[in-house]
C-alpha positions in Angstrom: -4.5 -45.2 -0.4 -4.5 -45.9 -4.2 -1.9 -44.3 -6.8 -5.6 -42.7 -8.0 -6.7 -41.3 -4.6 -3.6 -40.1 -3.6 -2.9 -38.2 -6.9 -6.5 -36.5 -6.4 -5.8 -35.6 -2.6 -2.3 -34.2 -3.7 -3.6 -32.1 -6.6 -6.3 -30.7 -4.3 -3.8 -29.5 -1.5 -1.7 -28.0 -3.9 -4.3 -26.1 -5.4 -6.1 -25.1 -2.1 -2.5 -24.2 -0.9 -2.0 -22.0 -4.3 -5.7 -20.2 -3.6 -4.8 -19.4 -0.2 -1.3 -18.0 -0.9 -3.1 -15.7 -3.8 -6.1 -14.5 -1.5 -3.8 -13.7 1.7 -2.0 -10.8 -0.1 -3.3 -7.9 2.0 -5.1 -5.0 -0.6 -2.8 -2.7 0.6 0.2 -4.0 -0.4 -1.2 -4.8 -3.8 -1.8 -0.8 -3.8 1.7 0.1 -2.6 3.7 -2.4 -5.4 2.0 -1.3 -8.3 3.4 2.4 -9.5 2.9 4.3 -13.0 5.2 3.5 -15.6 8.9 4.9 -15.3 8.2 7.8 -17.9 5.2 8.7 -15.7 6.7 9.1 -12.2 7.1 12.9 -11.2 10.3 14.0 -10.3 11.3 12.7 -6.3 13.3 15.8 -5.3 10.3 17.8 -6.6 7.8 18.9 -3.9 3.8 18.4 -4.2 0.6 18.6 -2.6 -1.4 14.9 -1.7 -4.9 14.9 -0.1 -6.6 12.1 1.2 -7.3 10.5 4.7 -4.8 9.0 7.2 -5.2 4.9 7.8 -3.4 2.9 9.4 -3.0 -0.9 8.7 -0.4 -3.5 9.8 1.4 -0.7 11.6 2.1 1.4 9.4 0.3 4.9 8.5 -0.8 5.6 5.0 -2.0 8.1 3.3 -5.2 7.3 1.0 -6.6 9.2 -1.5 -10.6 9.4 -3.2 -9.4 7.1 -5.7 -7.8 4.5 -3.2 -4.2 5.0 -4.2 -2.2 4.8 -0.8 1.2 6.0 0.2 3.3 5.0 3.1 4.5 8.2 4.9 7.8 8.3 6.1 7.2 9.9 10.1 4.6 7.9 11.5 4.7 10.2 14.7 3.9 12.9 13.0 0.9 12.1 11.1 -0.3 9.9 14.3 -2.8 12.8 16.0 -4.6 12.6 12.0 -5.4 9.4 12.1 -9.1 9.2 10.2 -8.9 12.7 9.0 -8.6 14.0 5.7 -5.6 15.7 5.6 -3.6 17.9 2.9 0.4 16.8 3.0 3.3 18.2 0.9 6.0 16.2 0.8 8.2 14.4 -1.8 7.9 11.1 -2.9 11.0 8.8 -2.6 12.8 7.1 -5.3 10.3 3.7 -5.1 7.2 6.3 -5.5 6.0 4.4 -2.3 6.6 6.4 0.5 5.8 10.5 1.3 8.9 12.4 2.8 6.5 14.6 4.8 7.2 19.0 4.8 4.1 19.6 6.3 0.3 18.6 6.9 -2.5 20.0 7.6 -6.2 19.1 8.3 -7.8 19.7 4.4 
């Protein structure tokens, strides 16, 4: 192969391998990394009230609101049996404002 042809078929494997590597970051994870500024977060310890629907994806439950914002919840077995239902939790968030430390959770 020429210095030309190979330089070509290089450049166009690294940039197919670069497209692919952007595009096969799963939405959800995208959703679970980002998180409001620092002087935004509400307090962890502090209890509240999320409503949304159960989902699960990549084995894992979330919790996904109207607005698409999804948490991880931290007892999978207990949020199972509401898998596709809207559901109201309280719970606190954990320090990475990721994850729901479940109190309770009812259908909504």
């Amino acid at each position: 192969m020429s210095s030309i042809k190979c330089k070509i078929f290089i450049g166009l494997f690294v940039f197919t391998l670069a497209f692919a590597c952007v595009h096969a970051i799963p939405l959800d994870a995208a959703v679970l990394q980002s998180s409001p500024p620092a002087q935004t977060q509400p307090d962890p310890a502090r209890s509240r009230t999320f409503t949304g629907t159960i989902v699960r994806r990549g084995g894992q439950y979330l919790l996904r609101d109207s607005a698409g914002k999804a948490w991880k919840v931290d007892d999978p077995a207990r949020v199972k049996s509401y898998e596709g239902k809207t559901v109201k939790v309280t719970g606190r968030l954990g320090p990475d404002a990721t994850t729901i430390h479940i109190d309770s959770i009812e259908t909504a």
